[in-house]
C-alpha positions in Angstrom: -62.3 -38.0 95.7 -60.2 -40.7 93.9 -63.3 -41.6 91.5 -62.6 -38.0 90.1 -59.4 -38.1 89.7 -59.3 -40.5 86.8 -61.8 -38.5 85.0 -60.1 -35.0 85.3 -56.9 -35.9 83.9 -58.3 -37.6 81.3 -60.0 -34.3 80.3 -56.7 -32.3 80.6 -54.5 -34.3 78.5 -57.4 -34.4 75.9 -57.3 -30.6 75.8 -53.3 -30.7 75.9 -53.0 -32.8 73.0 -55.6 -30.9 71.3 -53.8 -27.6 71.7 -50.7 -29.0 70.7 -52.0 -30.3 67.9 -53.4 -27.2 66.8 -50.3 -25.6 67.3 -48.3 -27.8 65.3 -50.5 -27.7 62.5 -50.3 -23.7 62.5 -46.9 -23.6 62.5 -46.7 -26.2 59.5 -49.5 -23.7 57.9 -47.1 -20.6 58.6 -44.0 -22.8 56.7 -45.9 -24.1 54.0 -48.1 -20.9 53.1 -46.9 -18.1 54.8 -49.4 -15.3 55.6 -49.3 -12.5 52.7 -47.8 -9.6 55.4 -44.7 -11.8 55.6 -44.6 -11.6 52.6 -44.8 -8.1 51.2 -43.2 -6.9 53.6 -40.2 -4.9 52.1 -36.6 -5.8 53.1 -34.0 -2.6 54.5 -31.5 -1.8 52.0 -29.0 0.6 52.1 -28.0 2.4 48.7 -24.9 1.2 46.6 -22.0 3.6 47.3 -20.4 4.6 43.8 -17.6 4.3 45.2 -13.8 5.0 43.2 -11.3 7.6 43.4 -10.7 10.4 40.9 -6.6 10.6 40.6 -5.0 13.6 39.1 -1.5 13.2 37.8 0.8 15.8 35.9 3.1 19.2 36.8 2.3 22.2 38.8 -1.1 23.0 36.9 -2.2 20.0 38.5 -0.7 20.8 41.7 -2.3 24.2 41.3 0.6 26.9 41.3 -0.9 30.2 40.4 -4.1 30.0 42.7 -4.6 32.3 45.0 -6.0 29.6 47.1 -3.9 26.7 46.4 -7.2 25.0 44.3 -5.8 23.7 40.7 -8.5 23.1 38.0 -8.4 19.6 39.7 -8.8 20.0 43.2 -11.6 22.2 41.9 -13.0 19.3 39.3 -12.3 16.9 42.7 -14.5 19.0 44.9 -17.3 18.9 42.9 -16.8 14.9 41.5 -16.9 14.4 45.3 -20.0 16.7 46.2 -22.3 14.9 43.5 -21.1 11.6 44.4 -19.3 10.8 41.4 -16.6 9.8 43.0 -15.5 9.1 47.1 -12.3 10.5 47.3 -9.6 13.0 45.0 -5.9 12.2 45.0 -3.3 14.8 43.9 0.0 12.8 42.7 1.3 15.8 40.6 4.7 17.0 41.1 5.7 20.7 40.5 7.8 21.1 37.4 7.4 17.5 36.0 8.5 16.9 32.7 7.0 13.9 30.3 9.8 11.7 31.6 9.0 12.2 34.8 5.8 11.2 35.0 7.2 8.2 33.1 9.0 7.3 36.2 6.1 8.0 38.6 4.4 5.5 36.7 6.5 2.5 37.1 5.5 3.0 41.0 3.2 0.2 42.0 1.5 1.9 44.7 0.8 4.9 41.8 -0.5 1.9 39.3 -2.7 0.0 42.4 -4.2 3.4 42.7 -4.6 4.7 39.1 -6.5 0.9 38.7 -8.7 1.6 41.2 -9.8 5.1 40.0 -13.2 6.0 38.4 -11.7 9.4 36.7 -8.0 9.9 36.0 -6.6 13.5 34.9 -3.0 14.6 33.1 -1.6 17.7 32.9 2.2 17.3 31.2 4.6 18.4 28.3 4.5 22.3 29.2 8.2 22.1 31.2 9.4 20.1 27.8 8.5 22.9 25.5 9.0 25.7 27.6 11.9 24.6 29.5 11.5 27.8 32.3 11.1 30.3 29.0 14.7 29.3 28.2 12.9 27.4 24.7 11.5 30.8 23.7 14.2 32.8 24.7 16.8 30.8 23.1 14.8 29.7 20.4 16.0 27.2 18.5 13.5 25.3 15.5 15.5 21.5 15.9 16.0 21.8 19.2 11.9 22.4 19.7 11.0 20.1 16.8 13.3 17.2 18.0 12.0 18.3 22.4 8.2 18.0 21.0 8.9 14.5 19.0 10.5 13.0 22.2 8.1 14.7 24.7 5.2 13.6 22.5 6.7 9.8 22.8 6.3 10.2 26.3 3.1 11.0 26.1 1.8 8.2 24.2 3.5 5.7 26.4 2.0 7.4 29.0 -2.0 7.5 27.6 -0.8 3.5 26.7 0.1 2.8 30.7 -2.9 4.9 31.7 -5.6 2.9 29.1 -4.1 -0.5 30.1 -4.1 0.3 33.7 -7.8 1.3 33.8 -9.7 0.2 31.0 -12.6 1.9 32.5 -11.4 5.4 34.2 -12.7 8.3 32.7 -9.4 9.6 31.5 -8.5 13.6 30.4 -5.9 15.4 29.5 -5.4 18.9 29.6 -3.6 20.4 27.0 -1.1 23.5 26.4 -1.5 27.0 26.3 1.4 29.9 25.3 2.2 31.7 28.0 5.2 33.6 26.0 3.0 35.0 23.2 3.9 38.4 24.5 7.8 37.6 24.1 10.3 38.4 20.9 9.6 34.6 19.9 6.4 34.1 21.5 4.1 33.9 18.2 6.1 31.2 16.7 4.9 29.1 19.8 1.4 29.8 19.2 2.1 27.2 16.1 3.7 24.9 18.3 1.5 24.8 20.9 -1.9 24.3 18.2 0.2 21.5 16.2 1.0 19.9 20.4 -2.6 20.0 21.4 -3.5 18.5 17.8 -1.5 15.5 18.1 -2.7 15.1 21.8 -6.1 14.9 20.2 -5.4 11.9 18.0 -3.3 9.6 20.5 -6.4 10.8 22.9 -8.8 9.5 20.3 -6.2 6.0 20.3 -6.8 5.8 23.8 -10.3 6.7 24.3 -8.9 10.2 26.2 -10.9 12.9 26.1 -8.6 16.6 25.4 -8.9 19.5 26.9 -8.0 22.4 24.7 -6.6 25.3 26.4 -4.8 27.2 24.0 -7.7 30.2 23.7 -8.4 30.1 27.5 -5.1 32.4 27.2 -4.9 35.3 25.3 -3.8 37.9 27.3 -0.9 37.6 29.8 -1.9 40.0 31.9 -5.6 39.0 32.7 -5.1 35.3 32.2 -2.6 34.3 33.9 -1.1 34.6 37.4 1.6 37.2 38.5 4.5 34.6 37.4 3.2 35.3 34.2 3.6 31.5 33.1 0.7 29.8 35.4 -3.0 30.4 35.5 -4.8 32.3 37.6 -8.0 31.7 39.9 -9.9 32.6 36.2 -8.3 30.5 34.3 -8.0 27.7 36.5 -12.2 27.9 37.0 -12.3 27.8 33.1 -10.3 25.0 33.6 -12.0 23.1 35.8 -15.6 24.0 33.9 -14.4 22.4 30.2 -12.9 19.5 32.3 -16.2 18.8 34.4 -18.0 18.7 30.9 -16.1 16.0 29.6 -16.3 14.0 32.6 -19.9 14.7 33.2 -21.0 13.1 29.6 -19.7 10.1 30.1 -21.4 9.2 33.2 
């Protein structure tokens, strides 16, 4: 029994070594020139968010008084930034009856600059509560008292497009301009002037500051159909209108 002994495990450690060896040179193989499935074979990735915040700043057409349903022109622009993936989130930082210098103030907040720096699309609606002043500036009209309101108001609104472009050098950036909600009044056509020469200048700072302007001026024509029972704030029309001009301008730079 002992003579085979010997013999048999000299057999099996030949075939050990010779499957280790094997193994071995497979595995250095599989390193060196790894099979073509390995390969090709795709990796799982999931899609890039696009990520950013649209942030709408500005008075109580931003905030959306008037609507029958509470929805502004932006909350309405926000639903549908949101719905295409545009953008993640909307923000309303409006305040109801802001004037220029307001806003002003709003922006020296950090929290309001972190999250105007972090936004993709950024919207303004401010100056109408300068001009109009409740109706008192129509009612009262006086043509120094409006000319030297609209010079200071307009100030603001430079230094604000300024804080806004060096903020976000990015953001898609709008503002929404004036309509004349007193053209029915004793003094209301003089404002129609007003109003044109207010949006006007708007358009050239915006063209400063890369903003793009929305003209609202002839989304008003009659009180009565276009604007909401307080006679000085748009209606669920309007508003739409709005919201439709201001999607367009976002929508062609993206």
């Amino acid at each position: 029994m002992k003579r085979y002994a010997w013999p048999l495990f000299l057999s099996v450690s030949l075939i050990l070594t010779a499957l280790f060896g094997y193994g071995f040179a497979s595995a250095y193989n599989d390193v060196v020139n790894p099979p073509k499935r390995a390969v090709l074979t795709p990796t799982k990735e999931e899609p890039v968010a696009n990520g950013g915040t649209y942030v709408a700043l500005g008075d109580s057409l931003t905030r959306g008084v008037g609507a029958s349903n509470g929805n502004s022109y932006a909350a309405i622009v926000g639903q549908e930034l949101t719905k295409d993936n545009t953008v993640e989130r909307f923000q309303n930082l409006a305040v109801s009856g802001a004037r220029t210098e307001d806003l002003l103030k709003q922006l020296e907040q950090k929290e309001v600059l972190r999250s105007l720096s972090q936004a993709k699309v950024i919207s303004v609606t401010i100056g109408g509560n300068d001009l109009f002043n409740r109706g008192e500036g129509v009612a009262n009209f006086d043509a120094k008292k409006t000319a030297d309101t609209i010079k200071s108001a307009q100030t603001n609104l430079e230094k604000t497009f300024k804080i806004l472009r060096d903020e976000n050098p990015d953001a898609v950036i709008f503002y929404v301009g004036l309509y004349n909600p007193f053209r029915a009044s004793e003094n209301g056509e003089a404002f129609d002037a007003i109003v044109q020469n207010w949006n006007a200048e708007s358009r050239q700072l915006g063209l400063e500051y890369d903003i793009e302007v929305i003209d609202t001026f002839n989304l008003v024509r009659d009180v009565k159909r276009d604007l909401s029972s307080d006679q000085f704030h748009p209606n669920d029309s309007t508003y739409e209108q709005i919201a439709k001009a201001s999607l367009l301008a976002v929508n062609k730079r993206f």
